[in-house]
Backbone as a chain_set.jsonl record, in Angstrom:
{"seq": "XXXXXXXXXXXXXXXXXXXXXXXXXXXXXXXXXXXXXXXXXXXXXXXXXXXXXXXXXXXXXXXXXXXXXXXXXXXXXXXXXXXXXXXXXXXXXXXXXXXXXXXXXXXXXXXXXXXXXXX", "coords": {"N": [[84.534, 108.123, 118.285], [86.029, 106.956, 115.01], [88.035, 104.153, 114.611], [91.239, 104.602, 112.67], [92.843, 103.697, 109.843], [95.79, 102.955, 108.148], [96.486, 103.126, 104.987], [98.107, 104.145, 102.723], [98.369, 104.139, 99.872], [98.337, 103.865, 96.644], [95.264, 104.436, 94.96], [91.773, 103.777, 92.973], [90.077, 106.225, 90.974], [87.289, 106.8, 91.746], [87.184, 105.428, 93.948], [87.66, 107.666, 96.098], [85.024, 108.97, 95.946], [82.84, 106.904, 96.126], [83.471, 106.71, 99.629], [83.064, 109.452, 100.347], [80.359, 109.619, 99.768], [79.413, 107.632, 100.963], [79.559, 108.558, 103.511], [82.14, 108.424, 105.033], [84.968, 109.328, 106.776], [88.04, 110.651, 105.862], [91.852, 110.905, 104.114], [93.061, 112.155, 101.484], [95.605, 112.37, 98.971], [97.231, 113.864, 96.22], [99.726, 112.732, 93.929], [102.852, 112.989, 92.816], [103.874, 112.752, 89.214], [106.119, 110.992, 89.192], [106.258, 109.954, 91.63], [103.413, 108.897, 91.514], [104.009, 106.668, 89.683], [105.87, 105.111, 91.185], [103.76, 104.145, 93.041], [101.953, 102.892, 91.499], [103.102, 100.885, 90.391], [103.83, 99.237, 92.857], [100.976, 98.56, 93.084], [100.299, 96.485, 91.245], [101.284, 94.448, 92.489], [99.582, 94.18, 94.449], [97.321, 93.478, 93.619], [97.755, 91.437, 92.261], [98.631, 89.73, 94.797], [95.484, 89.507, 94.827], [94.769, 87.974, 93.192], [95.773, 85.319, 93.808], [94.934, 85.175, 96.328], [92.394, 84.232, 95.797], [89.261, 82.955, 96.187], [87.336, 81.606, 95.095], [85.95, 81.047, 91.99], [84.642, 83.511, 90.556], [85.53, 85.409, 92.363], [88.301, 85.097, 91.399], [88.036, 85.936, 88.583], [87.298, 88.364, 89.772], [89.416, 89.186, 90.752], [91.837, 89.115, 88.53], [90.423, 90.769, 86.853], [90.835, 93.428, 88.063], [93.685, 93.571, 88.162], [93.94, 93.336, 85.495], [93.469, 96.04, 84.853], [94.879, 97.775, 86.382], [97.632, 97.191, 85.473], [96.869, 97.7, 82.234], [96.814, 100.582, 82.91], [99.571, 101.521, 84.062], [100.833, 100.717, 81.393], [100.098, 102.658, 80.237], [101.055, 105.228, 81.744], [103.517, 104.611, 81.164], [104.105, 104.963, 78.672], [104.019, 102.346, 76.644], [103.602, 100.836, 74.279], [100.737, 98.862, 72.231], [102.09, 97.536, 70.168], [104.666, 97.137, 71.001], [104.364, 95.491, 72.967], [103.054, 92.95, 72.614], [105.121, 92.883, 70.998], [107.299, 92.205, 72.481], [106.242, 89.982, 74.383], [105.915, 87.615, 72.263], [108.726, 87.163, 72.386], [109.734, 86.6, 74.716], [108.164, 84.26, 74.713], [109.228, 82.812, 72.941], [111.662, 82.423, 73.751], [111.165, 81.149, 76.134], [109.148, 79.835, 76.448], [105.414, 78.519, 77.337], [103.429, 77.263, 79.281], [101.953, 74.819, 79.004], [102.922, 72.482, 79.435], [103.494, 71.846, 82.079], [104.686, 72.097, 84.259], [107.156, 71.777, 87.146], [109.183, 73.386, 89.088], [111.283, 72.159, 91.253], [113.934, 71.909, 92.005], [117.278, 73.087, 91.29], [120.84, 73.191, 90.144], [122.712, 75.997, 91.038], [122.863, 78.037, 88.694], [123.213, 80.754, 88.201], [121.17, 82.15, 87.355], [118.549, 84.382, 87.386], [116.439, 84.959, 89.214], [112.785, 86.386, 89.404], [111.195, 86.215, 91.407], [110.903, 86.393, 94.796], [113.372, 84.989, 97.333]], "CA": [[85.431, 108.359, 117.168], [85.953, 105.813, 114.59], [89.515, 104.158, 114.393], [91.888, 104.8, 111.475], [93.45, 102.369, 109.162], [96.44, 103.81, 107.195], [96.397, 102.268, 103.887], [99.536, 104.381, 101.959], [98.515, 103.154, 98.775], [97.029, 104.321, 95.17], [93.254, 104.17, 95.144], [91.041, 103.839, 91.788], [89.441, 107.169, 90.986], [85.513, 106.133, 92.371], [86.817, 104.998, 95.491], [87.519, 108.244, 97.139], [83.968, 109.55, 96.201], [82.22, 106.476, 97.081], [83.567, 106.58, 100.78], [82.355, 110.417, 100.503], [78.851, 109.221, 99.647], [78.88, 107.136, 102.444], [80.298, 109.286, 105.337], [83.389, 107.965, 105.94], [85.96, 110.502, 106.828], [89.784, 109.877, 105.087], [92.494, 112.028, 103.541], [93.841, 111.687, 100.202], [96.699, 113.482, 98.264], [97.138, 113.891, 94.996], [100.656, 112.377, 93.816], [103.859, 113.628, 91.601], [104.022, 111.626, 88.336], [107.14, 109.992, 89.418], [105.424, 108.855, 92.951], [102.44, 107.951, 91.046], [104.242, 105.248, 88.762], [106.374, 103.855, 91.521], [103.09, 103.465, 93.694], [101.052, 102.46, 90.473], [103.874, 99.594, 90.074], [103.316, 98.687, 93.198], [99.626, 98.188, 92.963], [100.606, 95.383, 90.61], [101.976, 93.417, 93.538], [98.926, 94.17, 95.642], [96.333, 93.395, 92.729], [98.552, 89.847, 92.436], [97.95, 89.064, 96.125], [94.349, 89.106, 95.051], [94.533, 86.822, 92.361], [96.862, 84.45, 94.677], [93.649, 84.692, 97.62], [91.055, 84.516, 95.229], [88.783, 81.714, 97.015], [86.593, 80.595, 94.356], [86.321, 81.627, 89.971], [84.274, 84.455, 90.789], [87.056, 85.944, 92.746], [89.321, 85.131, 90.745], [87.485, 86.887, 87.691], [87.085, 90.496, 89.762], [90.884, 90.074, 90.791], [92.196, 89.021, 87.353], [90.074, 92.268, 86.234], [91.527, 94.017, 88.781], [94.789, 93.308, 88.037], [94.46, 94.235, 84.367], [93.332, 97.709, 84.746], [96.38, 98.266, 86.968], [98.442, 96.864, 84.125], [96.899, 99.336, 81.411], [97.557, 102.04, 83.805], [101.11, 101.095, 83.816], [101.307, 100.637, 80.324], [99.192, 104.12, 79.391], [101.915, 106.065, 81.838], [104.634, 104.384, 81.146], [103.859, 104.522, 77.338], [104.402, 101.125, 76.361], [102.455, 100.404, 72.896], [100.55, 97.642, 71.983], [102.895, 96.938, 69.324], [106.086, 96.718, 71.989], [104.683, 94.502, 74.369], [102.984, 92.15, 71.682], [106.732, 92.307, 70.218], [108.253, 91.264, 73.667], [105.706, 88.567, 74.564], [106.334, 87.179, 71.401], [110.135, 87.194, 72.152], [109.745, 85.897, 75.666], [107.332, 82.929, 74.436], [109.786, 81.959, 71.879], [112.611, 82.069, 74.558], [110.563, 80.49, 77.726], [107.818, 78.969, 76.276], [104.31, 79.043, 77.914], [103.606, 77.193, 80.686], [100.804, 73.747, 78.727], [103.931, 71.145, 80.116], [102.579, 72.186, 83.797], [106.046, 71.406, 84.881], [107.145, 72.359, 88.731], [110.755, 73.162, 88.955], [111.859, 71.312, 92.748], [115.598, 72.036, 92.919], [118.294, 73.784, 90.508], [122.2, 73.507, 90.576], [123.266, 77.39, 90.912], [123.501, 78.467, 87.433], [123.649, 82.099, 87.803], [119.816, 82.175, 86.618], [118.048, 85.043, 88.181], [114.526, 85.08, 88.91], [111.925, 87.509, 89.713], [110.789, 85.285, 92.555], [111.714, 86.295, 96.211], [113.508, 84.044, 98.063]], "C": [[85.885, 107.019, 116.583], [87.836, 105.979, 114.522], [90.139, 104.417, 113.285], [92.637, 103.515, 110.967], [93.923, 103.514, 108.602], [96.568, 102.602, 106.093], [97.919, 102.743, 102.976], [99.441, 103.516, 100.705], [97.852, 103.888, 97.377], [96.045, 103.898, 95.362], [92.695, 104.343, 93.514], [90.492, 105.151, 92.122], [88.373, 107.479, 91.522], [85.712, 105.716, 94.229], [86.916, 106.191, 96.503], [85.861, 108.723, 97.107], [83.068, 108.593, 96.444], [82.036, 106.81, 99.02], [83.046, 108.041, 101.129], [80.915, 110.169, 100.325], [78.748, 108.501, 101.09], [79.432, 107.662, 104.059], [81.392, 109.09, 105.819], [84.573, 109.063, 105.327], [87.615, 109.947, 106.165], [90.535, 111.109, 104.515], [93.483, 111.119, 102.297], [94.701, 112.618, 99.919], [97.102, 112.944, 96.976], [99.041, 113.653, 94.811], [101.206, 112.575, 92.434], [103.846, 112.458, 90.56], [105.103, 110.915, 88.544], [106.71, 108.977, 90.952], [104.334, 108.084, 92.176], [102.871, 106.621, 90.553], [104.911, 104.335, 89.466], [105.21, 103.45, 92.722], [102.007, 102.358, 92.336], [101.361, 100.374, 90.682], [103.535, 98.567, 91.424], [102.058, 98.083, 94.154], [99.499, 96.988, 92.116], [100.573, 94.31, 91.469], [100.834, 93.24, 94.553], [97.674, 93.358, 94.86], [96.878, 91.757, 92.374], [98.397, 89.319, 93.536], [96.651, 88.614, 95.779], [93.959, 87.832, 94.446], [94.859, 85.551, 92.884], [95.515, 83.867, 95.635], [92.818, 84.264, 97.118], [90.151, 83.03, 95.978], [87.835, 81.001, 96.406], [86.784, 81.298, 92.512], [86.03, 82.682, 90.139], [85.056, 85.674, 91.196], [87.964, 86.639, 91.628], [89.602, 86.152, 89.753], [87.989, 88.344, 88.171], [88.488, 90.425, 89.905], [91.624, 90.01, 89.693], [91.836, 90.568, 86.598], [90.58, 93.573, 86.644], [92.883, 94.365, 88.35], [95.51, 93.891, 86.205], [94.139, 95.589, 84.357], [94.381, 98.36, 85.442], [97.711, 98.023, 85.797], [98.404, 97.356, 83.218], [97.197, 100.434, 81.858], [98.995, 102.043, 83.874], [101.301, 101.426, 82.273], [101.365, 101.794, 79.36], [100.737, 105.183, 79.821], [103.066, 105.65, 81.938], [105.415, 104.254, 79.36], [104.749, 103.292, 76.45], [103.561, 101.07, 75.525], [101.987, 99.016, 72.789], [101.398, 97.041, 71.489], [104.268, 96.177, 70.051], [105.938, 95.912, 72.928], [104.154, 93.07, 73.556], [104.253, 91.803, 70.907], [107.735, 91.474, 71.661], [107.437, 90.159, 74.485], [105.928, 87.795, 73.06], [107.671, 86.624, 71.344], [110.301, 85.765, 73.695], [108.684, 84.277, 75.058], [108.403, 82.032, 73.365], [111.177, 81.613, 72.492], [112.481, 80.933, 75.647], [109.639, 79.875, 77.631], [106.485, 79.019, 77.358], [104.203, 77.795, 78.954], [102.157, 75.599, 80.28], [101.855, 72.516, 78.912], [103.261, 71.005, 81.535], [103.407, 71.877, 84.468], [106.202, 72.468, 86.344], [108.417, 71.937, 88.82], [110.962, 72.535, 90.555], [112.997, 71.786, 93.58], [116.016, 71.941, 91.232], [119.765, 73.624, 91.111], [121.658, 75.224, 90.655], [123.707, 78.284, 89.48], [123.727, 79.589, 87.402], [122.379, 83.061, 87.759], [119.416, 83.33, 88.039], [116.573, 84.74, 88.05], [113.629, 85.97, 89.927], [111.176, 87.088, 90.904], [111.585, 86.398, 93.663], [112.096, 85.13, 96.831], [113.281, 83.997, 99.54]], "O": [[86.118, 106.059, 117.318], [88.603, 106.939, 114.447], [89.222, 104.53, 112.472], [92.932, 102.53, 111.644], [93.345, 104.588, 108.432], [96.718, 101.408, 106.35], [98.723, 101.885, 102.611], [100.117, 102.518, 100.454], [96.742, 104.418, 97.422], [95.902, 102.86, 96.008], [93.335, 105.152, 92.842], [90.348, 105.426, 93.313], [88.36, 108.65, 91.904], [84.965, 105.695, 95.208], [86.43, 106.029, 97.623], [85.349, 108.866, 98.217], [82.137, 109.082, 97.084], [80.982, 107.049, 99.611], [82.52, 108.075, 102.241], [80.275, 110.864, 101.114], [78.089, 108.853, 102.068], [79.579, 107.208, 105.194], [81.717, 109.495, 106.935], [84.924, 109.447, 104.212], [88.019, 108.784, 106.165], [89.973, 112.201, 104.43], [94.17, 110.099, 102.236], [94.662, 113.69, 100.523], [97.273, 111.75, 96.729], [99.727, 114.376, 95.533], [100.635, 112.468, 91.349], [103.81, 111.296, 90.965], [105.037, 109.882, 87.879], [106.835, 107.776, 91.193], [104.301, 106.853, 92.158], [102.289, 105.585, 90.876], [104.952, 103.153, 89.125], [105.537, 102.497, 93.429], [101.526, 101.244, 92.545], [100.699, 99.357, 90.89], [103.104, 97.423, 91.275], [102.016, 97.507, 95.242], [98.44, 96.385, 92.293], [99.895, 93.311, 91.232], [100.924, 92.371, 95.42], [97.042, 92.572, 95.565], [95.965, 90.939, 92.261], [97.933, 88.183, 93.436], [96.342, 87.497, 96.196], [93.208, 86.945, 94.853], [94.225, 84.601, 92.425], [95.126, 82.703, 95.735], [92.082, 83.67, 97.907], [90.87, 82.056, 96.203], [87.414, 79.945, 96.88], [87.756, 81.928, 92.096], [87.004, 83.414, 89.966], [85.2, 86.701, 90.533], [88.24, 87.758, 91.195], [90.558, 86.924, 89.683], [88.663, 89.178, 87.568], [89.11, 91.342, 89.369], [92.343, 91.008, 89.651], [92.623, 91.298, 85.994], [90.745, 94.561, 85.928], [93.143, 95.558, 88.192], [96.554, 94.395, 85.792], [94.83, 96.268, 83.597], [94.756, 99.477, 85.087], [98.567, 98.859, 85.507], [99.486, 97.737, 82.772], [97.841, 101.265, 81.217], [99.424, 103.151, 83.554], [101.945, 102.433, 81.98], [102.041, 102.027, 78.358], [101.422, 105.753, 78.971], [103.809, 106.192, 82.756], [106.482, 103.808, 78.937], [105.803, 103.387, 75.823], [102.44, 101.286, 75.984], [102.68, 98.076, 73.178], [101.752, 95.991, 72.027], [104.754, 95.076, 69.789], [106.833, 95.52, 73.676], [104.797, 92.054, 73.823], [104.448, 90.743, 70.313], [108.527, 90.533, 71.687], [108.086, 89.457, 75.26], [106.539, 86.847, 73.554], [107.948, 85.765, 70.506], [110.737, 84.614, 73.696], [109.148, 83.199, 75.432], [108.31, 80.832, 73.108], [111.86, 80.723, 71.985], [113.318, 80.09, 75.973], [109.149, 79.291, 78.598], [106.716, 79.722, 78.342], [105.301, 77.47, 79.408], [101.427, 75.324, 81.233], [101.455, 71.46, 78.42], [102.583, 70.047, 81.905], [103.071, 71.278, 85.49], [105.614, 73.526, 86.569], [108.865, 70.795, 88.726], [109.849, 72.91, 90.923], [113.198, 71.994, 94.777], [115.544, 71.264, 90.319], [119.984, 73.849, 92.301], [120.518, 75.61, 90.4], [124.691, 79.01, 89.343], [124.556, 79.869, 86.536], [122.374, 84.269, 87.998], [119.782, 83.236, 89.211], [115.837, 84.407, 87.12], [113.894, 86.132, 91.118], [110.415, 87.954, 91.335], [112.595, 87.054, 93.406], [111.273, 84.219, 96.926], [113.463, 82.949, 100.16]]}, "num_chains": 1, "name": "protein.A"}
């Protein structure tokens, strides 16, 4: 008997019927639209690990690709329009600017400043 791995995670559509093509036994369940979007979300975070490991361009590429099809999926059920996120990158770029300084923050007084970072 082969061992189990629990994974507890959203899966792309193809992957359960690959692993049926190839014999391997597993159980899936079909998830409420409110579970779906907060596992969807974070499939974001898991699809960002990859980009983080990626170990050469190639990589990088499938997890970058990766990473956006989890991000239209987000955007499809969370209906976010082109128009609204092209209006709030636009907003944020003109607030935070883009990132061709290549600057590396070190150390901050305490301003208050939140950031999406874990500490």
């Amino acid at each position: 008997m082969m061992k189990k791995i629990y994974y507890n995670k959203v899966i792309r559509d193809r992957v359960a019927d690959k692993m049926s093509r190839n014999g391997v036994k597993f159980l899936v369940k079909k998830l409420s639209k409110k579970t779906f979007e907060k596992a969807l979300v974070l499939k974001v975070a898991e699809e960002a690990s990859g980009v983080v490991n990626a170990k050469n361009r190639e990589e990088l590429v499938q997890e970058l690709a990766d990473l956006l099809v989890v991000i239209d999926e987000v955007k499809r059920v969370k209906k976010i329009s082109p128009l609204e996120l092209k209006r709030t990158y636009r907003e944020n770029m003109a607030k935070k600017g883009g990132f061709s300084k290549k600057l590396w923050l070190v150390w901050s007084e305490d301003s208050g400043y939140k950031t999406n970072e874990k500490t």
